[in-house]
C-alpha positions, -999 to 999 in steps of 0.1 A, spaced: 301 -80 365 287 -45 374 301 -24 398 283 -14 423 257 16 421 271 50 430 249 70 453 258 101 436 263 90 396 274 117 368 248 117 345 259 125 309 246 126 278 261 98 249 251 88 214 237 51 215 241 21 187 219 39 173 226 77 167 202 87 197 209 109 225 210 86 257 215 95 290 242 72 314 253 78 342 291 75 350 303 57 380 331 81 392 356 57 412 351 42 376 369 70 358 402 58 380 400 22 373 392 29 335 424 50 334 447 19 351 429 2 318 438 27 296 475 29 310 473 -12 299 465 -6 267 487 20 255 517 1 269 503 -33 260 500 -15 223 537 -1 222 549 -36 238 533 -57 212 539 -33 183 573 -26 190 577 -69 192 561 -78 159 583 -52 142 613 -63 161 610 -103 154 593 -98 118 617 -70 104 650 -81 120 662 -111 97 686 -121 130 656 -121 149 636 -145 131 638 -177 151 613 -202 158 606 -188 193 605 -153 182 581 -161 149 558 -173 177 560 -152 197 548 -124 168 515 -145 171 512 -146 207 514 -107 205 487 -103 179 465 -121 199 475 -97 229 468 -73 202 435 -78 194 423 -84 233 438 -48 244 423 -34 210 391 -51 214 380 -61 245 401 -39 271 379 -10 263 346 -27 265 358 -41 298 367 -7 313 333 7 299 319 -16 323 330 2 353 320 40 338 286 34 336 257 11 346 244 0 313 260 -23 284 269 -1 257 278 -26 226 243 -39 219 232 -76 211 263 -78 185 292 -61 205 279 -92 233 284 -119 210 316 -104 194 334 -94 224 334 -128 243 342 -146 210 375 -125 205 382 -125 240 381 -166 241 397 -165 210 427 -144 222 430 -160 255 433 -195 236 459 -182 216 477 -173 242 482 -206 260 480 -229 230 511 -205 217 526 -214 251 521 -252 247 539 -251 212 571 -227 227 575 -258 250 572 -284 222 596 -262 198 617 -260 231 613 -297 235 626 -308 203 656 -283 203 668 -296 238 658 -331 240 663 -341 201 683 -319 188 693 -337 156 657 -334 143 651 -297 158 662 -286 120 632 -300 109 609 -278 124 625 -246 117 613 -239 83 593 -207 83 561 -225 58 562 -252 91 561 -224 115 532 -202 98 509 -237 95 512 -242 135 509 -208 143 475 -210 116 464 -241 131 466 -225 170 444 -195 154 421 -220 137 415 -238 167 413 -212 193 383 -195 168 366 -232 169 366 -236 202 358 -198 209 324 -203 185 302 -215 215 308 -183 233 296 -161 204 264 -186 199 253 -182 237 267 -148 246 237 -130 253 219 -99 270 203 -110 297 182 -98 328 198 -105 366 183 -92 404 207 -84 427 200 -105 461 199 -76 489 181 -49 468 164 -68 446 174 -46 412 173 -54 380 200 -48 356 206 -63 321 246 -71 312 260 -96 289 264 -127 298 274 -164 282 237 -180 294 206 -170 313 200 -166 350 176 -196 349 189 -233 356 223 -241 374 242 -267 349 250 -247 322 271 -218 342 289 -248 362 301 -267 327 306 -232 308 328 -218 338 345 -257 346 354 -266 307 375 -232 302 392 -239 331 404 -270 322 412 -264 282 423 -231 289 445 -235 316 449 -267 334 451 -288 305 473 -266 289 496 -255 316 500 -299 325 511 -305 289 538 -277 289 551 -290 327 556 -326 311 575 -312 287 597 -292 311 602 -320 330 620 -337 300 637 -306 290 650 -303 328 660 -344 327 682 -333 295 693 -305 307 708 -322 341 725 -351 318 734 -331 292 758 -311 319 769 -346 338 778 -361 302 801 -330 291 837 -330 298 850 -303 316 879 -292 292 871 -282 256 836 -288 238 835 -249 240 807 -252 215 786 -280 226 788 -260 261 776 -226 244 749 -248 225 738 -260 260 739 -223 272 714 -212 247 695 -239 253 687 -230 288 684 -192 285 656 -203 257 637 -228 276 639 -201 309 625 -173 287 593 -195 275 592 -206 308 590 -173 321 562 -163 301 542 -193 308 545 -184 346 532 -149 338 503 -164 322 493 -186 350 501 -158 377 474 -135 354 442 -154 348 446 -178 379 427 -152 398 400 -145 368 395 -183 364 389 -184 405 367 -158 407 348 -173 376 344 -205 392 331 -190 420 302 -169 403 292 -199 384 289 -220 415 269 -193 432 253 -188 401 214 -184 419 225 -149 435 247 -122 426 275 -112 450 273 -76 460 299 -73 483 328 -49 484 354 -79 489 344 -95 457 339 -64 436 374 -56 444 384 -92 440 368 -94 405 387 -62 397 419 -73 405 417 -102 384 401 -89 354 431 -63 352 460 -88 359 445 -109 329 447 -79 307 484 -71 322 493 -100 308 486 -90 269 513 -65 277 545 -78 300 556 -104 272 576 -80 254 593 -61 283 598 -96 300 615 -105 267 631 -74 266 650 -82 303 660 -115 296 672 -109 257 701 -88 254 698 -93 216 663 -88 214 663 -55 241 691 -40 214 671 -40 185 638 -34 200 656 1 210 662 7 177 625 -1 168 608 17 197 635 48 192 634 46 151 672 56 154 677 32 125 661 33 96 650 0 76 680 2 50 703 3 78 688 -28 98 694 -44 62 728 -39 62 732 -48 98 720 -82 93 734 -91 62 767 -85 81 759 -108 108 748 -132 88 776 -135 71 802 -134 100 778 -164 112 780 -181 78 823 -180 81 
């Protein structure tokens, strides 16, 4: 996961774990891809923010979708908070910076968020599922104590299954092939033997995205069968309702759809290039095609902690007019109050 070694490095002069002066040496073209990180994370952070305050604070805006959505962005939180920065350290200098601890930590949350993420996905689709396809029991599920203990449960299990990469995670020695350097870098198991890096690398493929992403195309397939009779089944004249019902239906199922394409557009290339390094796990790839490569991916996965929002914000007019009035503060709390008590009670007559 290092870059490759500058001929011409900037040394300079950083505290350690410790307290002690340490010299490192900074890997200028580096600086450039650290800043496209740092550009991530500050709109990631406003994105996300600007979300949970939007679907939390708005009583209008408290749906089912939305409510989960307000988890999905606090895991997006904690990645671009967490490990966003210890990514991009990677390429500014040519040591590990974090220490045993920050090794075991920062692959845990990582997992952990990334898990999140598509489990979050998976339950959208489900929600989206029950509203579409059975929508006399959809009432059931929208109780916001129901809504919390799934949205718990996804957290619970994404830190279970996240608990394997914080026991192996590890600093460990490699040699590059052509030069035959050492470096030391953190990694999730040792240089030595070939079975481990093949089931680590083939096992978060499958539960964190194949599995996953086959589950939430079943359920689309269902939702799309309704869909298709629903419309055939409806008479053309009158049912204004039913046909607005339908409406909102569709615009909901596209918007989760839309997200779970993002998701599989950003980490498709990370999980790739992962494969690939654990099936080639007995030399380490130096090249400039797969330094770039690994680049690419590893900043479209972190992309996608922070497009949900704006994505939302496109396909939502609701949702784009009060996040203004969040991101702007042009309205104050009391005033939002007032707002929805006013809708609510035009929806109520």
């Amino acid at each position: 996961d290092c870059p490759p070694q500058n001929p011409c490095p900037l040394p300079v002069v950083l505290l350690d774990s410790t307290g002690d002066q340490h010299e490192y040496n900074i890997w200028l073209p580096g600086v450039g891809i650290a800043a496209v990180y740092g550009m991530i994370i500050i709109v990631g952070l406003v994105g996300n923010i600007t979300l949970m305050k939007t679907c939390l604070l708005v009583k209008s805006m408290r749906t089912v979708p939305n409510l989960f959505l307000s988890s999905l962005a606090l895991g997006d939180l904690l990645l671009l908070v967490t490990c966003a920065p210890v990514d991009a350290s990677r390429y500014l200098v040519d040591e590990w910076l974090f220490g045993r601890v920050g090794c075991k930590l920062i692959p845990f949350i990582q997992l952990t968020s990334v898990g999140v993420s598509v489990f979050t996905l998976t339950a959208l689709s489900a929600d989206r599922y029950k509203a579409i396809v059975t929508p006399l029991d959809s009432h059931r599920s929208s109780a916001t104590l129901s809504i919390c203990f799934r949205a718990g449960v996804i957290w619970l299990l994404s830190v279970t299954l996240a608990i394997p990469e914080a026991v192996f995670s590890d600093l460990h020695t490699f040699t590059t092939s052509n030069t035959n350097e050492t470096f030391v870098t953190c990694a999730p198991y040792p240089h030595a033997g070939e079975l481990h890096p093949k089931i680590h690398s083939t096992a978060s493929f499958l539960i964190f995205y194949i599995i996953p992403l086959f589950i939430i195309s079943v359920y689309y397939c269902f939702i799309a069968r309704s869909l298709v009779r629903s419309s055939v089944d409806l008479p053309t004249e009158g049912h204004l309702h039913l046909q607005r019902q339908i409406k909102s239906r569709k615009r909901l199922a596209k918007t989760v759809l839309v997200f779970v394409g993002l998701f599989a557009v950003c980490w498709l290339p990370s999980h790739v290039i992962y494969l690939y390094r654990s099936y080639h796990y007995d030399q380490v790839d130096t090249s400039l095609a797969h330094f770039i490569a690994s680049v690419c991916a590893r900043i479209l996965a972190f992309t996608n902690s922070c497009v949900n929002p704006f994505a939302l914000y496109l396909m939502s007019k609701s949702f784009s007019k009060h996040f203004n009035k969040q991101l702007l503060c042009c309205t104050s709390p009391r005033q939002l109050y007032s707002q929805n008590s006013v809708s609510t009670n035009i929806t109520t007559v």
